[in-house]
C-alpha positions in Angstrom: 27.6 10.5 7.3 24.5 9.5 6.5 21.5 10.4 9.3 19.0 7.3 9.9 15.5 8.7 11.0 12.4 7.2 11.7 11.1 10.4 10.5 10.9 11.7 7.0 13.1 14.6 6.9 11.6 18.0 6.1 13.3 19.5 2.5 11.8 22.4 1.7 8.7 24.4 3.0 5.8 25.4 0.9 3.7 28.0 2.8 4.6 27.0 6.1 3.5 23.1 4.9 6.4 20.7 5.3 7.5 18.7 2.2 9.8 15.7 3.5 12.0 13.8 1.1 9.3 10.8 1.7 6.4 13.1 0.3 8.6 14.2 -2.8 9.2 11.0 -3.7 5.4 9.5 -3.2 4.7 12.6 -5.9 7.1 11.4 -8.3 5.6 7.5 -8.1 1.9 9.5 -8.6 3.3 11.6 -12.2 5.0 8.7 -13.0 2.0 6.2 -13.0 -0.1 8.6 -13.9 2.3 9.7 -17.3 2.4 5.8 -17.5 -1.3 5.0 -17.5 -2.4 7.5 -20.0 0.2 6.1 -22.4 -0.8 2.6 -22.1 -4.4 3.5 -22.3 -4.2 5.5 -25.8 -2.3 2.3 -26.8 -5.0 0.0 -26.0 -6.4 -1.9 -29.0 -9.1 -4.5 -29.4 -6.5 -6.9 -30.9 -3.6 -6.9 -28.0 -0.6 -6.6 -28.5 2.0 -8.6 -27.1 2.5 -5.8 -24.1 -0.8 -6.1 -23.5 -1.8 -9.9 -23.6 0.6 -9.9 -20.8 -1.5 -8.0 -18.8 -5.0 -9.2 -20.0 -3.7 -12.4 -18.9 -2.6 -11.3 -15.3 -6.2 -9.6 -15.0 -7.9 -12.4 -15.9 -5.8 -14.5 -13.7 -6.1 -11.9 -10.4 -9.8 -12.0 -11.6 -10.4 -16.2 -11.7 -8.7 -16.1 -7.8 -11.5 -13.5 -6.8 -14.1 -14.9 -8.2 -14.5 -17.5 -5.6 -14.3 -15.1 -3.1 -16.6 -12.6 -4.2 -19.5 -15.1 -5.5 -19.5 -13.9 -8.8 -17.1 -12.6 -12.0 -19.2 -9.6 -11.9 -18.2 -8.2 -8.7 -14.8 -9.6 -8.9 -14.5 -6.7 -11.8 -16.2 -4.4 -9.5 -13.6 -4.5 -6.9 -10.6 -5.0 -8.6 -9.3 -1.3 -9.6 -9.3 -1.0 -6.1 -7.0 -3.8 -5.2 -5.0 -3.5 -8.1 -4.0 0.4 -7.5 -3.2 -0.6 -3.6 -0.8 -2.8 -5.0 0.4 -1.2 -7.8 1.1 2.4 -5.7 2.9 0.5 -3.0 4.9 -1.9 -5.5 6.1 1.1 -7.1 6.9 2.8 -4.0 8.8 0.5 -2.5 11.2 -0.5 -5.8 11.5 2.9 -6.5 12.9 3.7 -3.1 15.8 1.3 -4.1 17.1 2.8 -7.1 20.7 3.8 -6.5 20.8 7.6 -4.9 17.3 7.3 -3.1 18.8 7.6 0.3 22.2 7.9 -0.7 22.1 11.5 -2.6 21.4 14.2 -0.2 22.2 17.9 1.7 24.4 18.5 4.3 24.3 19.9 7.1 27.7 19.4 8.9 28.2 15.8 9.4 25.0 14.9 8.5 23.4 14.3 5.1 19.7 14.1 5.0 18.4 12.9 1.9 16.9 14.2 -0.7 14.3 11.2 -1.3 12.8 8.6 0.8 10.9 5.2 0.4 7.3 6.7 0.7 6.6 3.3 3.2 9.7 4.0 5.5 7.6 7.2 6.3 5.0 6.2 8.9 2.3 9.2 7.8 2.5 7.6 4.6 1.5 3.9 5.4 -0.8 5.5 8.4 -2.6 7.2 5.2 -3.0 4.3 3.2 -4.0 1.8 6.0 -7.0 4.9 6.6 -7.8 5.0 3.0 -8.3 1.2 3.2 -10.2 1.2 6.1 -12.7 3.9 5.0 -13.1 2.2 1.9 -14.0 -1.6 3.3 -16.7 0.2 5.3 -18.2 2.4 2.2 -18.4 -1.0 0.0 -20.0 -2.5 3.3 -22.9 0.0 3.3 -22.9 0.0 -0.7 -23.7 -3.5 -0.4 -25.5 -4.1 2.6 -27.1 -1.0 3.0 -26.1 1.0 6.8 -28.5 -0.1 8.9 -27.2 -4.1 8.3 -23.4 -3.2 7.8 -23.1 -1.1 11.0 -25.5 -3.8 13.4 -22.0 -5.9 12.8 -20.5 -3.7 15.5 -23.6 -1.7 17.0 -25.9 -4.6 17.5 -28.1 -4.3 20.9 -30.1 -7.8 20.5 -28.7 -8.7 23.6 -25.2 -8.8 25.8 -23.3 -11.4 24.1 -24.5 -9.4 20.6 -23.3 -6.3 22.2 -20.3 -7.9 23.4 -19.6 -9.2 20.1 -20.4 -6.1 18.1 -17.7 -3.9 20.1 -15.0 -6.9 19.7 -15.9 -6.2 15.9 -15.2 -2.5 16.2 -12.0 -2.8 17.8 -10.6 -5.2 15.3 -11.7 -2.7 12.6 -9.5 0.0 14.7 -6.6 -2.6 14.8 -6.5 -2.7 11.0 -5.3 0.3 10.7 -2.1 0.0 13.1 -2.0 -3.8 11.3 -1.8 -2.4 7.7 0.8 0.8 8.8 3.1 -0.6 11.3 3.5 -4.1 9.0 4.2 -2.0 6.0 6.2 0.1 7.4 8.2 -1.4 9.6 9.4 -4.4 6.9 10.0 -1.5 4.5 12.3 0.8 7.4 14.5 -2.3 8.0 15.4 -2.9 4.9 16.2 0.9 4.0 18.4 0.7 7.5 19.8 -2.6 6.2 21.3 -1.5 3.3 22.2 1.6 4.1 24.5 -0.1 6.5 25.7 -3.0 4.5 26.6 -0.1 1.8 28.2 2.0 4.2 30.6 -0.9 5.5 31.2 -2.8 2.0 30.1 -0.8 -0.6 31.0 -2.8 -3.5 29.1 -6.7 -4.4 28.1 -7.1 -0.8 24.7 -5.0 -1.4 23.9 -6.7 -4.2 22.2 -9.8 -3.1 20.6 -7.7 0.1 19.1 -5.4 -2.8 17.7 -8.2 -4.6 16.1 -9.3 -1.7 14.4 -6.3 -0.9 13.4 -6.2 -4.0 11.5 -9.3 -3.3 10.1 -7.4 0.2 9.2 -4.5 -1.6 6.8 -6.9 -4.2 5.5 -9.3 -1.2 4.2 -6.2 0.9 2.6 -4.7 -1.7 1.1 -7.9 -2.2 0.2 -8.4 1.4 -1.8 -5.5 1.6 -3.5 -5.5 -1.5 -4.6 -8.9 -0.9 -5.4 -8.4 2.7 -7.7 -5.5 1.5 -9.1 -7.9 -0.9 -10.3 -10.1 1.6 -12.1 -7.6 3.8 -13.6 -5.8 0.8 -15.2 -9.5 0.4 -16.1 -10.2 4.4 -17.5 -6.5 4.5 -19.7 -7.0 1.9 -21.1 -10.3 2.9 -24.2 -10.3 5.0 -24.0 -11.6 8.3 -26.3 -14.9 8.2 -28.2 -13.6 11.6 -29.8 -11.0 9.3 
């Protein structure tokens, strides 16, 4: 039977460091759309292909919804490798942890078979590590922008109580980003690994199906989430505050 953990499972051991079956999989995403990306680049042309019109004009798209946002086309370019890997890492993440065996194929160990690979966002460290990396990087663009003296008097400002007051409510809802970005993530992406692993356990034939297709849907609308969720704060962060 299979074993259902919160926890990524540790495989193997690589001077003393545990790798789970969540971390072997995130590496395979990372060579994969790495291998991908260098392809696609050395195929890049200046007169696009039909491959590669479809992605100019999903940029271009992604970058006319920005633009607003942002103030200008300009920084809208700026900031969009960012959002776009965010999105594209946990896309492929998430589908990839619903290919048939993911889950399924495994090791033993007397009545219970852990499994060899993991959805990387069913593994807490790993959606704790991303929400971080987002987090750190909102405030960097805040202080590339604003400079650190105006982006940090948003949560450090001693003008007076109710400034004070403010600026700590400010601070905290930073913090709370990170248990937002994780524990949403995760848990959407858990649930539907527990789901199916279930529904394929107790009808294992045509049942799945449609639940699969919907998480394929999950998979795509939480990686969109949380890239455009990022998006957003990049673009508050590197407003200035109209008291300054």
């Amino acid at each position: 039977m299979l074993h259902i953990s919160p926890r990524a499972e540790e495989i193997f051991f690589v001077g003393g460091l545990p790798i789970t079956n969540a971390l072997i999989l995130t590496l395979v995403v990372f060579i994969l759309l790495g291998v991908v990306s260098l392809i696609f680049r050395r195929k890049l042309a200046l007169v696009p292909g039909r491959f590669q019109n479809v992605f100019e004009f999903i940029i271009d798209n992604v970058l006319d919804m920005m633009e607003p946002l942002y103030g200008s086309k300009r920084k809208a370019e700026k900031y969009l490798p960012w959002i776009a890997t965010f999105f594209i890492f946990i896309l492929f993440s998430n589908w990839l942890g619903l290919v048939p065996g993911v889950g399924s194929i495994g090791i033993k160990h007397g009545e219970v078979i852990t499994p060899l690979l993991r959805a990387p966002a069913s593994d807490l460290n790993f959606t704790l590590a991303l929400a971080f990396i987002s987090v750190i990087i909102i405030q960097v663009f805040g202080v590339m922008a604003l400079g650190p003296k105006i982006h940090f008097s948003k949560f450090f400002d001693f003008r007076g109580p109710i400034k004070f007051f403010i600026g700590i409510l400010e601070l905290v809802s930073e913090i709370a980003k990170i248990i937002s970005f994780s524990f949403r993530l995760f848990g959407n992406v858990f649930a539907g690994e527990v789901l199916l692993i279930i529904i394929g356990f107790l009808v294992p034939y045509v049942i799945p199906v449609p639940f699969l297709i919907f998480e394929v849907f999950v998979g795509f609308m939480q990686a969109f989430v949380f890239s455009m969720l990022t998006m957003v704060f990049v673009a508050m962060a590197i407003k200035e505050d109209s008291s300054h």
